[in-house]
C-alpha positions as CSV (number, residue, x, y, z in Angstrom):
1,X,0.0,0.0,0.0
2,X,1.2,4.1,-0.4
3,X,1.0,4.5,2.9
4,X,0.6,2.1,6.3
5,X,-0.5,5.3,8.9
6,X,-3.4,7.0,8.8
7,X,-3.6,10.3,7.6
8,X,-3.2,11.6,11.1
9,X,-0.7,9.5,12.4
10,X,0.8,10.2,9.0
11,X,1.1,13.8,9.9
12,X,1.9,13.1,13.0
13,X,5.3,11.8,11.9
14,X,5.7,14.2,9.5
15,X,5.6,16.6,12.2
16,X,9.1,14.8,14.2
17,X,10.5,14.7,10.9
18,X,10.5,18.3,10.4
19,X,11.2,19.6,14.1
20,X,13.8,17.2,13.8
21,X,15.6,18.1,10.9
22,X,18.5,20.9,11.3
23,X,20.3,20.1,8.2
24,X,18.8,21.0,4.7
25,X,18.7,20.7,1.5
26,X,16.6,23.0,-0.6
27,X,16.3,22.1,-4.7
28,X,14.9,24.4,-6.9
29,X,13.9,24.3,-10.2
30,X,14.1,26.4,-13.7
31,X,10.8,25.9,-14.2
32,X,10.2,28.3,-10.5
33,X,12.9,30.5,-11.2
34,X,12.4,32.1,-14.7
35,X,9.8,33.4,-16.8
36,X,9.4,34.5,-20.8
37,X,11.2,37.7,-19.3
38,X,14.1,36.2,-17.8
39,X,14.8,35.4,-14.2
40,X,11.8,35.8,-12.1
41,X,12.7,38.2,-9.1
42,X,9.8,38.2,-7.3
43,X,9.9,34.2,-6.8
44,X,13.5,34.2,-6.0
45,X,12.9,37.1,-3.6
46,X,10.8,35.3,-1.7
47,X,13.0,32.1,-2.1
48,X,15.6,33.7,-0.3
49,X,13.4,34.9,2.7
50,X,12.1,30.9,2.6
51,X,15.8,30.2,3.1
52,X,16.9,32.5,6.1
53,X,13.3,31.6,7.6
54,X,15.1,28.1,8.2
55,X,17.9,29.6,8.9
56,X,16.7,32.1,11.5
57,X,15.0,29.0,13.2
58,X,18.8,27.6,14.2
59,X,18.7,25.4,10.7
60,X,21.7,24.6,8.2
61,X,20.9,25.3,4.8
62,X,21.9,24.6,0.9
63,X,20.2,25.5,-2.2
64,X,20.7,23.5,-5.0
65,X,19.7,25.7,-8.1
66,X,19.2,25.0,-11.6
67,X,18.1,27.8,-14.1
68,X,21.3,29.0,-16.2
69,X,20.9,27.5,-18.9
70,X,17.1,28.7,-19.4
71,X,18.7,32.4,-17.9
72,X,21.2,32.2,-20.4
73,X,18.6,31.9,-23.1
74,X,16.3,33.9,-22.5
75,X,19.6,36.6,-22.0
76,X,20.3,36.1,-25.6
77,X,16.8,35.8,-26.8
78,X,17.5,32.6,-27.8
79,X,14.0,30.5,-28.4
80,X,15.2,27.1,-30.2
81,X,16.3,24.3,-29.1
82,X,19.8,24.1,-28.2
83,X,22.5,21.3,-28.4
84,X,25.3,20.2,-25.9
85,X,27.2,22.9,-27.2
86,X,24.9,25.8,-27.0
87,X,23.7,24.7,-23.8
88,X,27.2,24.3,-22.3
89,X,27.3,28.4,-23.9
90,X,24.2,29.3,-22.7
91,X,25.1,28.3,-19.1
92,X,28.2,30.7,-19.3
93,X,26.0,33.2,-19.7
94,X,23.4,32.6,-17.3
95,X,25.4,31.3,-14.2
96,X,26.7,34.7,-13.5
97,X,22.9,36.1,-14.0
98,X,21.8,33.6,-11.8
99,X,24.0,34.5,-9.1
100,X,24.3,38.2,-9.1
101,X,20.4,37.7,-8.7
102,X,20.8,35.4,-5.5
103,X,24.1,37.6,-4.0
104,X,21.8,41.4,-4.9
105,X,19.0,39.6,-2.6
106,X,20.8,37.8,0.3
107,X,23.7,40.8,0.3
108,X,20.7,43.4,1.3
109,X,19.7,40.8,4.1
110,X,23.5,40.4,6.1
111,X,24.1,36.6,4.3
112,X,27.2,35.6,2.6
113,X,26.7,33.3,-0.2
114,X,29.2,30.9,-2.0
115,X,29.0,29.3,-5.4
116,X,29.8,25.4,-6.0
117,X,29.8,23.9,-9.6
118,X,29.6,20.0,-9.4
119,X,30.2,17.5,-12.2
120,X,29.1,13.8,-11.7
121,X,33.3,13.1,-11.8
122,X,33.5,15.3,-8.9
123,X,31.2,12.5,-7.0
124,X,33.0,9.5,-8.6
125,X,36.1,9.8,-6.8
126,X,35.8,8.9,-3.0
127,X,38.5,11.3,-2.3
128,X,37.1,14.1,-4.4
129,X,33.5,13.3,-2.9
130,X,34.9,13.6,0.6
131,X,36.6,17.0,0.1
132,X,33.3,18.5,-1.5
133,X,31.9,17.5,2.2
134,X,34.4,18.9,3.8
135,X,34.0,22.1,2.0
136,X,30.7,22.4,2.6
137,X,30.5,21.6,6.0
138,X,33.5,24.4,6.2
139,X,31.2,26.9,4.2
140,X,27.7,26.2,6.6
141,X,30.8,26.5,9.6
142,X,31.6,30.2,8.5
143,X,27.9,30.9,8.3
144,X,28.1,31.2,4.8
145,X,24.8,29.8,2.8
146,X,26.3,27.0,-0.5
147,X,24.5,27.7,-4.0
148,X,25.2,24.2,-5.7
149,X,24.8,23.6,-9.4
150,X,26.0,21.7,-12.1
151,X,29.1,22.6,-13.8
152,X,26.6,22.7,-17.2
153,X,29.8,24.7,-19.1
154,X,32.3,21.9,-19.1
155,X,30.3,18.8,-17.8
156,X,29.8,16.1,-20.7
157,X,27.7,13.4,-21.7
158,X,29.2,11.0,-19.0
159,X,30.2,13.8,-16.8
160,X,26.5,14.5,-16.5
161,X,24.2,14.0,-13.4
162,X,21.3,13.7,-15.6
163,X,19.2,16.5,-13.6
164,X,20.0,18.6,-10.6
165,X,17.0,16.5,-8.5
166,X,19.7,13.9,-8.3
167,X,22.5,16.4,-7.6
168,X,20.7,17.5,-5.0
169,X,19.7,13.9,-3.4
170,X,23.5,13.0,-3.8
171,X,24.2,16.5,-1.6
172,X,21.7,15.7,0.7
173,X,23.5,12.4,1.5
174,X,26.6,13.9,1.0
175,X,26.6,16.1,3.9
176,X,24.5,13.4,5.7
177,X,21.5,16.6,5.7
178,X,17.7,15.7,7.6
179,X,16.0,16.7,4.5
180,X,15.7,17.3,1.3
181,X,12.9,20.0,0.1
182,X,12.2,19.7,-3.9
183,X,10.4,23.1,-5.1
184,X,8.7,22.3,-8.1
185,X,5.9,23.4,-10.5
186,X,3.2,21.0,-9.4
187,X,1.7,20.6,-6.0
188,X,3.2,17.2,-5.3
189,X,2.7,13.5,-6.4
190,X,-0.9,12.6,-7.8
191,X,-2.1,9.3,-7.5
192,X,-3.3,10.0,-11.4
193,X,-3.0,12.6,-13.5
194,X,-5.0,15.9,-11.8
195,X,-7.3,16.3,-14.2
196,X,-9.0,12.7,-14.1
197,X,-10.3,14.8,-10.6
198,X,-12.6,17.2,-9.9
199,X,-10.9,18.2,-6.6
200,X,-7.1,16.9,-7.2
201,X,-5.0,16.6,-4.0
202,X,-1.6,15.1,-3.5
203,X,-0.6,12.1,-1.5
204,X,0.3,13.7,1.6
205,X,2.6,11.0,3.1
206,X,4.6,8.3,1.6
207,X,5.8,5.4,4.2
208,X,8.0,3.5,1.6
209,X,8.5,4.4,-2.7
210,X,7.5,1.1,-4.1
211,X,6.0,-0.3,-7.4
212,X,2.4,1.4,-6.8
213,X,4.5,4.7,-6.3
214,X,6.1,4.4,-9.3
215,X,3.6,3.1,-11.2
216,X,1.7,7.0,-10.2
217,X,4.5,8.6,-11.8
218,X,4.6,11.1,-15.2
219,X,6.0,14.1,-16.8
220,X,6.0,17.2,-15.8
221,X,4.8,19.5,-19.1
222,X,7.2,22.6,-18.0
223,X,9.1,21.9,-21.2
224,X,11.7,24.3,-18.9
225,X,13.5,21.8,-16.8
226,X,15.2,18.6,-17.7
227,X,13.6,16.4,-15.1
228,X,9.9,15.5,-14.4
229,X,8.3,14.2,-11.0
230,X,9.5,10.7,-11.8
231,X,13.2,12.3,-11.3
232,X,12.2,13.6,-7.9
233,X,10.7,10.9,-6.7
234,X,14.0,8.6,-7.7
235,X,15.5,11.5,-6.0
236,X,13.5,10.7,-2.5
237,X,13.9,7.6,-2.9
238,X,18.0,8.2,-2.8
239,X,17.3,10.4,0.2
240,X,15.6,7.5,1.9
241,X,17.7,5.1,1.6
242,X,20.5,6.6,3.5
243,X,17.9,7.4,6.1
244,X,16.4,11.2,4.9
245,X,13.6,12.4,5.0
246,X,11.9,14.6,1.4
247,X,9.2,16.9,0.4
248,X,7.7,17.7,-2.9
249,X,5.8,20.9,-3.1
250,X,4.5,23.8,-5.2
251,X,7.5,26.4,-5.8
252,X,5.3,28.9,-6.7
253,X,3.4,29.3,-3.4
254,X,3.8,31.9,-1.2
255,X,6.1,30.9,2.2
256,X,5.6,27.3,1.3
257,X,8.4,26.4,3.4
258,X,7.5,28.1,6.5
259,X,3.6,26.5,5.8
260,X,5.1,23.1,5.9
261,X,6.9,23.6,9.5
262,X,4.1,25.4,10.9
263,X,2.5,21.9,10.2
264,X,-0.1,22.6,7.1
265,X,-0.9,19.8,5.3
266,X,0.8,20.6,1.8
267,X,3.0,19.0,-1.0
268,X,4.3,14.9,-0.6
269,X,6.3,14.0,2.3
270,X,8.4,10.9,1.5
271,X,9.3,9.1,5.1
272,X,13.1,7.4,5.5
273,X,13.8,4.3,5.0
274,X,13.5,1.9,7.9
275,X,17.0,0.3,7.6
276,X,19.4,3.4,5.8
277,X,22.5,2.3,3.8
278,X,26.2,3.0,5.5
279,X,27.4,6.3,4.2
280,X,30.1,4.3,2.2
281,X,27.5,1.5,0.5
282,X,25.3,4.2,-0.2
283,X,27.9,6.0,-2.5
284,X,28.9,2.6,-4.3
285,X,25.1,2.5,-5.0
286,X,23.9,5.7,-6.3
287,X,27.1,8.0,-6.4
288,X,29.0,5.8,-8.8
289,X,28.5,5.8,-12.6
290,X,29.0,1.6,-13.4
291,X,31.5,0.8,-16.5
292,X,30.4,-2.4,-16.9
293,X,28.1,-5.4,-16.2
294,X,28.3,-8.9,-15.1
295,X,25.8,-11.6,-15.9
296,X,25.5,-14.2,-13.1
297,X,23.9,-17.5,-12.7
298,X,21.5,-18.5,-10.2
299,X,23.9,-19.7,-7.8
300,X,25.4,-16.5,-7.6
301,X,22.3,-14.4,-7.5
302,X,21.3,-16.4,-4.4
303,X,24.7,-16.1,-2.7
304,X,24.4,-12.9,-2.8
305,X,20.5,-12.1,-2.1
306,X,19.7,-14.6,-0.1
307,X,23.1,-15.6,1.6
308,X,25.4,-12.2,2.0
309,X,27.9,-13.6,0.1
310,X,30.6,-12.1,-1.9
311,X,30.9,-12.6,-5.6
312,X,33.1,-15.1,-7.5
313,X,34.4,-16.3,-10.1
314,X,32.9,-19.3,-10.5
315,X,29.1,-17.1,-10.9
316,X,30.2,-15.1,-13.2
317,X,28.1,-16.5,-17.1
318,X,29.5,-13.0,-19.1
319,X,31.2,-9.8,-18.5
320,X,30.0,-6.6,-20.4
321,X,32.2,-3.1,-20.6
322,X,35.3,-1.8,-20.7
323,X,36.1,-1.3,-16.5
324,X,38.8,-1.9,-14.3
325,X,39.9,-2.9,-10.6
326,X,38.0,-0.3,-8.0
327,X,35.3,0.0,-11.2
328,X,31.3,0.3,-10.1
329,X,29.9,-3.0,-12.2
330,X,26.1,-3.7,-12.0
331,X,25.5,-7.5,-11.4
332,X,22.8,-8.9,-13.3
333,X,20.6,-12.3,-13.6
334,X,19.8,-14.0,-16.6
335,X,16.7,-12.3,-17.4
336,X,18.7,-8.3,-16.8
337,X,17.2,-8.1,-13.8
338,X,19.8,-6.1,-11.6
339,X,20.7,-7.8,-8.6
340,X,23.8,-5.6,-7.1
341,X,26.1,-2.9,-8.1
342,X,29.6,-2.8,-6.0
343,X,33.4,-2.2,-6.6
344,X,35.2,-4.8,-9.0
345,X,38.8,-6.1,-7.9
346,X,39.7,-7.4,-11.7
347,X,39.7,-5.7,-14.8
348,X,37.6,-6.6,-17.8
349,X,39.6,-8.7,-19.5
350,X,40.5,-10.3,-16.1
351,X,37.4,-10.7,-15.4
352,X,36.4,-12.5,-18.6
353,X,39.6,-14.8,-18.3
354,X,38.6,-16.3,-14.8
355,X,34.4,-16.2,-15.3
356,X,33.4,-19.7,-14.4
357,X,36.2,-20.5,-12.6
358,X,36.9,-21.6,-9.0
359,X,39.0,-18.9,-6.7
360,X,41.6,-21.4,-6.6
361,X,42.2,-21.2,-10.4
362,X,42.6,-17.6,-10.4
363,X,46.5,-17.6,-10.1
364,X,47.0,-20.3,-12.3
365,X,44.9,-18.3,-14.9
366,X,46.0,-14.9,-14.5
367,X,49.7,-15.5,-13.3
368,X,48.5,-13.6,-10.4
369,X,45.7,-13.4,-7.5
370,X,44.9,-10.2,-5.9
371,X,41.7,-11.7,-4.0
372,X,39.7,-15.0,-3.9
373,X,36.5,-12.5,-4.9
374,X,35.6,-10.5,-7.6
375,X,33.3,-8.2,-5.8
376,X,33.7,-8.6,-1.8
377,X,30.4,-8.2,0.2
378,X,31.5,-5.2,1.7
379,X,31.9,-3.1,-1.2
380,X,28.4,-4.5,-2.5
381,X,25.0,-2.8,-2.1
382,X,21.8,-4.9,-3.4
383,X,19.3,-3.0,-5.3
């Protein structure tokens, strides 16, 4: 079922949550920001007295804030669509629009601000990850409030995040935050879409995101931003598993931030999950880009599902991709169901050499043996 509480009890919980929560992560979207005219100053006016609302209540805050690119266009007057290149251009332009907007509103209210431009390399690194934590936590330290965005000028195809919803779910777990607020241009998640209803509301709590969440979710028709609500949801559902808490609400609305702490009943609240992935597991499963896949047999599926095994050799039916030792490598069952993701200890063509083979063959095979597994348990994260 969506959700096991009654509506209530539901709100109830809702309510810990969110006197609970000092760190936070605030996402916003183009589609809030800008208009045909350009950057819309009255929403990001109020955005910024949202902000230092929670941070006048003794919270810690980060915005995570898309709209260059869409700044940049509308700078330019530019009304096509646009590829890589002219995005990449296009963000140029509008990053430094969209921060001398952000710096004119919280400089006339005493509040330092610092810009952070992330690519997804920056998060594939564990000692590169780490030191974007430490900054941060350094910044929030000073006092000072972190603007995060992607670095859209130089990040490529498989530099990409995909959207800045999971940017900002990876930030939230990052800093190990309380919550993660997603401003956005609908009210919240609809069991279908609002206008099968005559009086639409969103689903006000959401115990765990399973297949009848996901089966709720669309599009949203901005045409503005590059995500939709099923990329906010996967975002909450990142949040949750390393034991966060989310909302989805309406960007649009006046002081919707300080409406959901005062305890009105407004946007989608996703609850955590009830057993949160180790900091470390949690980046091997959604931080990490995998380079490869491996196609196991049954055996192997059920060591690992069933069992809490590692990974060997001898499971291992095919290897797919061009990866090597410390690699992410999705594990897969015969169907393409995946089973895991974790950290490989062979190469590729290793890997393809000793598939099928016992541990104690590996040396005889290779010439060498750096470990009796190919993926060890503790570098391994079920999906």
């Amino acid at each position: 079922m969506t959700c096991q509480l009654s509506h209530q009890d539901g709100l109830a919980v809702r309510r810990r949550l969110l006197d609970k929560a000092r760190r936070i992560v605030v996402k916003v979207g183009s589609a809030i920001l800008t208009d045909e005219r350009g950057m819309n100053l009255p929403i990001i006016e109020r955005l910024v007295d949202e902000l230092l609302f929670l941070r006048q209540s003794g919270r810690e805050v980060i915005l995570v804030s898309s709209g260059a690119v869409a700044a940049g266009r509308r700078k330019i007057n530019l009304t096509q669509d646009s590829d890589l290149r002219e995005k990449q251009a296009l963000a140029a332009i509008g990053q430094s629009i969209l921060m001398h907007c952000y710096d004119g509103f919280f400089s006339r209210r005493d509040t330092t601000i610092a810009q952070v431009l992330l690519t997804h390399d920056d998060l594939d690194h564990r000692h590169r990850y780490l030191n974007i934590r430490n900054t941060l936590t350094t910044l929030l330290r000073f006092g000072v409030l972190p603007i995060i965005n992607e670095n859209d000028t130089v990040s490529v195809e498989e530099l990409r995040f995909g959207d800045n919803d999971r940017l900002a779910a990876l930030i939230t777990n990052l800093i190990e935050a309380d919550l993660f607020i997603c401003l956005t241009d609908v009210d919240g998640l609809y069991p279908a879409p609002p206008e099968q209803f005559d009086c639409p509301e969103p689903i006000a709590n959401i115990v765990e995101i399973n297949e009848e969440i996901e089966a709720m979710l669309g599009k949203s028709a901005s045409g503005v931003g590059t995500g939709g609500m099923a990329t906010k949801v996967r975002a909450a559902k990142m949040v949750a598993a390393r034991g966060g808490a989310s909302f989805i609400g309406p960007g649009r609305e006046e002081q919707v931030i300080q409406r959901l702490f005062t305890g009105e009943n407004i946007g989608s609240f996703f609850f955590p999950a009830k057993n949160p992935l180790h900091s470390r597991k949690h980046w091997i499963a959604y931080a990490l880009k995998p380079k490869g896949e491996l196609i196991l047999d049954d055996g192997a599926c059920i060591a690992l599902t069933k069992k809490g095994r590692s990974l060997l050799p001898s499971g291992i039916v095919e290897a797919r991709g061009d990866f090597g030792p410390g690699d992410a490598v999705r594990c897969l069952d015969k169907t393409g169901a995946a089973v895991a993701v974790g950290l490989i200890n062979y190469s590729a063509a290793d890997t393809r050499r000793i598939q099928g083979a016992r541990s104690d063959q590996i040396a005889a095979i290779l010439g060498y043996k750096d470990s009796d597994e190919v993926m060890h348990r503790d570098n391994l994260v079920l999906l």
